[in-house]
N, CA, C and O atoms as CSV, one atom per row, in Angstrom:
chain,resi,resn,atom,element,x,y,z
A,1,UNK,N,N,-34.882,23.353,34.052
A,1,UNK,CA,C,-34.158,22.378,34.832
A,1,UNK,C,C,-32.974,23.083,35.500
A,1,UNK,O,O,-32.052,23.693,34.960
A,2,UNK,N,N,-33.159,22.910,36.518
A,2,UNK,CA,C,-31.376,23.561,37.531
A,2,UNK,C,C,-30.437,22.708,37.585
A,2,UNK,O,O,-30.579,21.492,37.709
A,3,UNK,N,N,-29.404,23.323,37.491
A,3,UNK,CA,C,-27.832,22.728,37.689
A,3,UNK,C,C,-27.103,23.190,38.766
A,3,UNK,O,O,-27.077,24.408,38.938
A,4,UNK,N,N,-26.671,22.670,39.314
A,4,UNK,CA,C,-26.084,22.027,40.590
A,4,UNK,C,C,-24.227,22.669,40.197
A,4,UNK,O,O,-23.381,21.824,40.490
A,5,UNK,N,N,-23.799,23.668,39.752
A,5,UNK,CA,C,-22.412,23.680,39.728
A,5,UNK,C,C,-21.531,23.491,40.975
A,5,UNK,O,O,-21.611,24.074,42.056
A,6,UNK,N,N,-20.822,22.705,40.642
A,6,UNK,CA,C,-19.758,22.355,42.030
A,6,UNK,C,C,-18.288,22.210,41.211
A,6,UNK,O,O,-17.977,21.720,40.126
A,7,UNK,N,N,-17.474,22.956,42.395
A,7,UNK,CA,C,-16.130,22.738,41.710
A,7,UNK,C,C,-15.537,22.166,43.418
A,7,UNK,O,O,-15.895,22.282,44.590
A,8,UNK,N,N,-14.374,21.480,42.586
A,8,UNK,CA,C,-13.735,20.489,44.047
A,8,UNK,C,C,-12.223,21.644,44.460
A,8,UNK,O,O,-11.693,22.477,43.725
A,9,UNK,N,N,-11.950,21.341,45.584
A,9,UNK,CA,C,-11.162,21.744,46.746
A,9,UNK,C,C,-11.042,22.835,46.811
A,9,UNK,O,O,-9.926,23.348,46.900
A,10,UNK,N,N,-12.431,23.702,46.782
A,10,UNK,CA,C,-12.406,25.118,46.433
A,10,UNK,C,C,-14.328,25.071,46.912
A,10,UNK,O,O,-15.238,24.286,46.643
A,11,UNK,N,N,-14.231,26.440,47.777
A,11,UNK,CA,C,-15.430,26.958,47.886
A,11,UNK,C,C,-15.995,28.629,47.174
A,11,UNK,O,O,-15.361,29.655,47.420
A,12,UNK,N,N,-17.257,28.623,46.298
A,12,UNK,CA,C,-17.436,29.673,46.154
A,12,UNK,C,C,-17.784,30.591,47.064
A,12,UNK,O,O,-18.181,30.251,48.178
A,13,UNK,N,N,-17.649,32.141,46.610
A,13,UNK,CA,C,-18.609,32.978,47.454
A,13,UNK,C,C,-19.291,33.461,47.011
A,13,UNK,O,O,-18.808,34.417,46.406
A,14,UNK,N,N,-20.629,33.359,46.884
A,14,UNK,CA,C,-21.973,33.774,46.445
A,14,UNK,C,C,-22.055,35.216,46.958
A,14,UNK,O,O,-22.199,35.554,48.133
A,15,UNK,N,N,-21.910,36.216,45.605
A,15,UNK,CA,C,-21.833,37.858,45.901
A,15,UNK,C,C,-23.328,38.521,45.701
A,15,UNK,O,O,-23.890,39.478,46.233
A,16,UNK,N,N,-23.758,37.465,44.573
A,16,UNK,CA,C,-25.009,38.184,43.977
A,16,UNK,C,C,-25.402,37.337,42.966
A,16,UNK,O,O,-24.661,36.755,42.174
A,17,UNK,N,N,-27.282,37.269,43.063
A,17,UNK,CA,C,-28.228,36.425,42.392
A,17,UNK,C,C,-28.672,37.355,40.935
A,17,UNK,O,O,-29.113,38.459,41.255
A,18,UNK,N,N,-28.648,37.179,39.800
A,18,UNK,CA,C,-30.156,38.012,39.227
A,18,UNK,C,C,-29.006,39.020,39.040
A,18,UNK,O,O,-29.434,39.757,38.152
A,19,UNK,N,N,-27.842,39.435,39.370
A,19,UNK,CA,C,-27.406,41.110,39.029
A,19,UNK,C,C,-27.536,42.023,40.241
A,19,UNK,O,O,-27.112,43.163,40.432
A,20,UNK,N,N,-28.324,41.105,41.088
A,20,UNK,CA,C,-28.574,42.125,42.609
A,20,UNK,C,C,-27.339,41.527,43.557
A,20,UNK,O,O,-27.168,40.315,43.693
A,21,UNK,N,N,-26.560,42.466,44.151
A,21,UNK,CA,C,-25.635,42.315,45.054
A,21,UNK,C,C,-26.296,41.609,45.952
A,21,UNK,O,O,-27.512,41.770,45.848
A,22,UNK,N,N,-25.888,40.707,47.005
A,22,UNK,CA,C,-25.895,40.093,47.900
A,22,UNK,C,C,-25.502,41.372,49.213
A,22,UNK,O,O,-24.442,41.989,49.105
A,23,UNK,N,N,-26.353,41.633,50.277
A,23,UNK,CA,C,-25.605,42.068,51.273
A,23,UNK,C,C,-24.820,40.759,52.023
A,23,UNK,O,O,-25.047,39.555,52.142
A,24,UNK,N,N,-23.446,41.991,52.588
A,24,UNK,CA,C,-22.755,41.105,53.438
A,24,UNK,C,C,-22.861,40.073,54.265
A,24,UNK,O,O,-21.990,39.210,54.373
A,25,UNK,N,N,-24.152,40.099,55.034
A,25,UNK,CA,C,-24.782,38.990,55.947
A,25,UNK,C,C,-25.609,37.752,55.038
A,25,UNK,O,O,-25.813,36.617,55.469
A,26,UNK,N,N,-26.063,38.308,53.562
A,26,UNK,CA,C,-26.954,37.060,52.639
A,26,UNK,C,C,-25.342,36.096,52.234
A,26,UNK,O,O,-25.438,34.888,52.016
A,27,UNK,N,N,-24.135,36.704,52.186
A,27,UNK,CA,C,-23.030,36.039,51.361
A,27,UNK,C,C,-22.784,35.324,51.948
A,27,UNK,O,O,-22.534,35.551,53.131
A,28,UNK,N,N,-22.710,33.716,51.262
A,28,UNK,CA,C,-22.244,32.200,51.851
A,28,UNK,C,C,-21.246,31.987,50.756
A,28,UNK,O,O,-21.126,32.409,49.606
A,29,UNK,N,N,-20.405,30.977,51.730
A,29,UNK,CA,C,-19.571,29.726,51.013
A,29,UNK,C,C,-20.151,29.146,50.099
A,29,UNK,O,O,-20.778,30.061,49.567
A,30,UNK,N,N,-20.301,28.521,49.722
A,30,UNK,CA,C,-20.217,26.696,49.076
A,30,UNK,C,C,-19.521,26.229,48.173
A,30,UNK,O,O,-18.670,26.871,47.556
A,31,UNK,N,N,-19.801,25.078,47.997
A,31,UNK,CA,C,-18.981,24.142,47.308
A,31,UNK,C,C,-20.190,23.711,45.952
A,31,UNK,O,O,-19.666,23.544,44.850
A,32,UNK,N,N,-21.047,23.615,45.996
A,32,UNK,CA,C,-22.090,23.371,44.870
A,32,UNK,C,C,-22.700,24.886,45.305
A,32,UNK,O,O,-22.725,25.370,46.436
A,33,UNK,N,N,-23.236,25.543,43.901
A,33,UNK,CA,C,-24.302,26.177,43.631
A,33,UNK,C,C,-25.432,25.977,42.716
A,33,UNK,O,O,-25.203,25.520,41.596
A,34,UNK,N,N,-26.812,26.316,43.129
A,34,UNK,CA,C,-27.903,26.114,42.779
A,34,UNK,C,C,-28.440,26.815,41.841
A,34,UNK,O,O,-29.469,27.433,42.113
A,35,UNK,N,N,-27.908,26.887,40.585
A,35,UNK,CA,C,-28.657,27.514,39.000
A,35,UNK,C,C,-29.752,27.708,38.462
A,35,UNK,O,O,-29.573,27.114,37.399
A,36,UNK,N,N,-31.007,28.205,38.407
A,36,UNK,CA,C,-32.553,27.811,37.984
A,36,UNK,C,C,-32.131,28.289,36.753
A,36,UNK,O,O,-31.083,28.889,36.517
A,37,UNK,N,N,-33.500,27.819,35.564
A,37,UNK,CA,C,-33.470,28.145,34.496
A,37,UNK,C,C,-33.471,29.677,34.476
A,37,UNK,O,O,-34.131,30.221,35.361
A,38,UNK,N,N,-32.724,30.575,33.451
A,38,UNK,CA,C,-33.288,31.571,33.761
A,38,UNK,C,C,-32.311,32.697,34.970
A,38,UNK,O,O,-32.537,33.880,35.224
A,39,UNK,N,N,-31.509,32.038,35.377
A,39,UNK,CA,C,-31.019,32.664,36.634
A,39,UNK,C,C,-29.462,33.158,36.148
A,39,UNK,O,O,-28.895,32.821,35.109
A,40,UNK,N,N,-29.084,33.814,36.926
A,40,UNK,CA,C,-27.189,34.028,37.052
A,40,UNK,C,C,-26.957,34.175,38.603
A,40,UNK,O,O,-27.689,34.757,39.404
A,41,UNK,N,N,-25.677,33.464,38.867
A,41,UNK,CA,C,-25.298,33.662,39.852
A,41,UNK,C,C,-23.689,34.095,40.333
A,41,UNK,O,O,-22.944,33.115,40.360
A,42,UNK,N,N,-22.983,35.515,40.746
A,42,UNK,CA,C,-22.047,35.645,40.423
A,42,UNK,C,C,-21.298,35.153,41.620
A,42,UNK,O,O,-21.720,35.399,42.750
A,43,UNK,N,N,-20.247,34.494,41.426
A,43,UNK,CA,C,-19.108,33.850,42.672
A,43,UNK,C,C,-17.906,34.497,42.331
A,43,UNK,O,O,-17.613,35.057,41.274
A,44,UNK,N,N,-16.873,34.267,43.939
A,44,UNK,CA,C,-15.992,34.410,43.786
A,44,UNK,C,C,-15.078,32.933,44.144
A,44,UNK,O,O,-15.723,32.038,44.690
A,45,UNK,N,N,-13.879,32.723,43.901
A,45,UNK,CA,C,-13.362,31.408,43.791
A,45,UNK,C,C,-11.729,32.164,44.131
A,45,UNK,O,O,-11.085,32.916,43.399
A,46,UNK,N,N,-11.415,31.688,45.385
A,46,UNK,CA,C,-9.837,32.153,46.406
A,46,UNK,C,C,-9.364,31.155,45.603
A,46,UNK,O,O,-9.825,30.027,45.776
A,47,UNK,N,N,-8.350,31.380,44.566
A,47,UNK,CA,C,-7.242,30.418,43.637
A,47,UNK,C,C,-6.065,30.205,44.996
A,47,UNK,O,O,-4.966,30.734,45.165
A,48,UNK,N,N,-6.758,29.294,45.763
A,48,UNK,CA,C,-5.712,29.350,46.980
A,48,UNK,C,C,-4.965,27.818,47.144
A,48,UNK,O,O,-4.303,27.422,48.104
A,49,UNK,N,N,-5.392,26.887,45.516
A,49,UNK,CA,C,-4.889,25.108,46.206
A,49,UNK,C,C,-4.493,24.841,44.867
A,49,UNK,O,O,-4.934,23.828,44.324
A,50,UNK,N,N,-3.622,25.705,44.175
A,50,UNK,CA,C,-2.858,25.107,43.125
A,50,UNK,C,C,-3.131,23.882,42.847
A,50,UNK,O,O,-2.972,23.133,43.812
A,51,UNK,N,N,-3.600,23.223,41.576
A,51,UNK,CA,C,-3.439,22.001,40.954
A,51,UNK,C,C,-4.903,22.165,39.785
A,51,UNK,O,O,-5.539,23.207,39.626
A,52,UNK,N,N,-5.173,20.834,39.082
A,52,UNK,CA,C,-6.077,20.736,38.302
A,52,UNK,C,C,-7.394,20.021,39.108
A,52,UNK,O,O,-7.459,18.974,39.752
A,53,UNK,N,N,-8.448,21.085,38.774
A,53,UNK,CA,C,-9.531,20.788,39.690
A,53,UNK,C,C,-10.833,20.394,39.036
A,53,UNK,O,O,-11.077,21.389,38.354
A,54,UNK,N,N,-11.499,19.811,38.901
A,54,UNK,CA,C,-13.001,19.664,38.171
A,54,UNK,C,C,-13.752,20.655,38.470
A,54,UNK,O,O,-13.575,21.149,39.584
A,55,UNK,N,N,-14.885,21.284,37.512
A,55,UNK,CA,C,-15.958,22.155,37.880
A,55,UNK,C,C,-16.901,21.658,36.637
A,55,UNK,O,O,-16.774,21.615,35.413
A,56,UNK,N,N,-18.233,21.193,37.887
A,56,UNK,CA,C,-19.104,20.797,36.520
A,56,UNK,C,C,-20.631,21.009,37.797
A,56,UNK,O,O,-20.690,21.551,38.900
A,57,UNK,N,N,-21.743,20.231,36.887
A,57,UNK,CA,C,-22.942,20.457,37.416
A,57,UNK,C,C,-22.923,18.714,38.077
A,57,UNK,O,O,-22.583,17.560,37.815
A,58,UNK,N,N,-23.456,19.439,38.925
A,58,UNK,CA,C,-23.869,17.736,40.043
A,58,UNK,C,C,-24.820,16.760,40.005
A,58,UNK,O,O,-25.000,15.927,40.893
A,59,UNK,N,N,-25.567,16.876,38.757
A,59,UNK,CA,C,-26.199,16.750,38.284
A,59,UNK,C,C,-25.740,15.426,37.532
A,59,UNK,O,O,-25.239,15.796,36.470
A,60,UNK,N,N,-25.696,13.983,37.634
A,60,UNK,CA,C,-24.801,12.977,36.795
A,60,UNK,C,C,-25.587,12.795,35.266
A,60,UNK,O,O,-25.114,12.268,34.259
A,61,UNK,N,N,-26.512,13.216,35.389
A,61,UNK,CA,C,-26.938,13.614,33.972
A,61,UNK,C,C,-26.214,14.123,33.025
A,61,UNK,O,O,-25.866,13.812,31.886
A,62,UNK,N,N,-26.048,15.101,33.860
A,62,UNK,CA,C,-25.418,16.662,32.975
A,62,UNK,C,C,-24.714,16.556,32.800
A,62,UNK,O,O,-24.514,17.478,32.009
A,63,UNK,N,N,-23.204,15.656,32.948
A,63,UNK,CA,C,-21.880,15.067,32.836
A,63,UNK,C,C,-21.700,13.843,32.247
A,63,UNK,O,O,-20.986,12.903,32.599
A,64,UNK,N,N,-22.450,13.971,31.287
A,64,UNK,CA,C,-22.443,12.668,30.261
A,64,UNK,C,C,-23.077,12.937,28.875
A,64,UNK,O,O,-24.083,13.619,28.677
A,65,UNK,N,N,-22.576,12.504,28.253
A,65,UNK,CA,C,-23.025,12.798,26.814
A,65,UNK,C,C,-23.614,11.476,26.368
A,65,UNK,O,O,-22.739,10.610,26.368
A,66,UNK,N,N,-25.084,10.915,25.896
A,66,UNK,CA,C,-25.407,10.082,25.847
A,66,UNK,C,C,-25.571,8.935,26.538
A,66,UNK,O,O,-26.158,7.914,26.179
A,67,UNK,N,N,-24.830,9.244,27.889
A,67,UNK,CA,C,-24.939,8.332,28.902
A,67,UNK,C,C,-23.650,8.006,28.960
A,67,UNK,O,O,-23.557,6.971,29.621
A,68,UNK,N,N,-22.430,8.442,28.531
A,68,UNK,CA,C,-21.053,8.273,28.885
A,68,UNK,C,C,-20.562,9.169,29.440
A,68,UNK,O,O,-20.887,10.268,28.992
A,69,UNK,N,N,-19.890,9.166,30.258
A,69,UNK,CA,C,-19.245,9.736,31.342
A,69,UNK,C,C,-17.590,9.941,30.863
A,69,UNK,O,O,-17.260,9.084,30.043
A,70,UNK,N,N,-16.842,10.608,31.107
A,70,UNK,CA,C,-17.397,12.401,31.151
A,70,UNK,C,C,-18.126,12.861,29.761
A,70,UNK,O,O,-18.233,12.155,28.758
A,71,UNK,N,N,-18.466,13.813,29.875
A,71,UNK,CA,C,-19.168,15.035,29.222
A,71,UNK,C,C,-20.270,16.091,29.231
A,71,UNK,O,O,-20.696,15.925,30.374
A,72,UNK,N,N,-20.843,16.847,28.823
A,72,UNK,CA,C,-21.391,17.530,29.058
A,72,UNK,C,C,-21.078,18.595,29.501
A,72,UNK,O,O,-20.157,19.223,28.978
A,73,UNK,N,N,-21.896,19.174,30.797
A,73,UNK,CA,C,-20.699,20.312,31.668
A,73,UNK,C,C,-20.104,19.984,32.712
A,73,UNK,O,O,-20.442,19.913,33.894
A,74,UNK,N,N,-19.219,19.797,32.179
A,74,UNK,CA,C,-17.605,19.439,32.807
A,74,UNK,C,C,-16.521,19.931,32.184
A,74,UNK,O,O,-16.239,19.680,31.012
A,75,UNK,N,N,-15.667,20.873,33.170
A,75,UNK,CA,C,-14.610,20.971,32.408
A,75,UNK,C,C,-13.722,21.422,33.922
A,75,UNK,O,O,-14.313,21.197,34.979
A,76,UNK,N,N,-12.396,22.015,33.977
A,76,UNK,CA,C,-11.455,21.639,34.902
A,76,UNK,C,C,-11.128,23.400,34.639
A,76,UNK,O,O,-11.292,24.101,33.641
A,77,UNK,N,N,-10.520,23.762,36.231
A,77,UNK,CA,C,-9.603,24.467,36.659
A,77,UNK,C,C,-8.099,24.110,36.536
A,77,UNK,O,O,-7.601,23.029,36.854
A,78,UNK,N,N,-7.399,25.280,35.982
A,78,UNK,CA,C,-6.093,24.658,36.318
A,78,UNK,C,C,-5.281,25.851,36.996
A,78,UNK,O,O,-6.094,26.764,37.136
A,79,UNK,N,N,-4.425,26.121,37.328
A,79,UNK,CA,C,-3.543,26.873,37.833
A,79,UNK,C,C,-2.395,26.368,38.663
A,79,UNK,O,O,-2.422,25.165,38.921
A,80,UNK,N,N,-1.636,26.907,39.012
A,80,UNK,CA,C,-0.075,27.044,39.285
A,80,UNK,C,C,0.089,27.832,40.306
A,80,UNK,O,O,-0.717,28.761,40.343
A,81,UNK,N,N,0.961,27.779,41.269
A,81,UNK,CA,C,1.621,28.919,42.555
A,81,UNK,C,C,2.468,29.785,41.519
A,81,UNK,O,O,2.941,29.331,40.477
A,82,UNK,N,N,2.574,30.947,41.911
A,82,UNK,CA,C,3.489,31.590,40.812
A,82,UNK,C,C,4.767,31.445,41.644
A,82,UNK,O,O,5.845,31.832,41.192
């Protein structure tokens, strides 16, 4: 089953699938990434909007524990401007 990770007011950059680098022209943004069973996917994340942010799978399944909301995978960014 794939998971859908998305974190809010923040886009990743997709460097590399599997352990294989991404060339420069395969590397995208996004805001959700697409997980298969089985897979890794390495990002980078510009800590550029100070505050507490959600990062979970998009998946409303996957963010519930028994059918309550929150849980699962979900959990939050936090950071500070120095």
């Amino acid at each position: 089953m794939p998971h859908y990770i998305h974190v809010h007011a923040h886009k990743f950059l997709v460097v590399a699938r599997d352990g294989n680098l991404l060339s420069e022209e395969a590397r995208f943004l996004a805001d959700t990434v697409e997980v298969g069973p089985g897979q890794r996917v390495d990002v980078l994340l510009k800590a550029d909007n100070p505050g507490l942010w959600p990062l979970h799978c998009h998946d409303l399944r996957h963010v519930s524990n028994e059918h309550i909301y929150p849980g699962g995978m979900l959990t939050f960014i936090r950071y500070v401007q120095p």
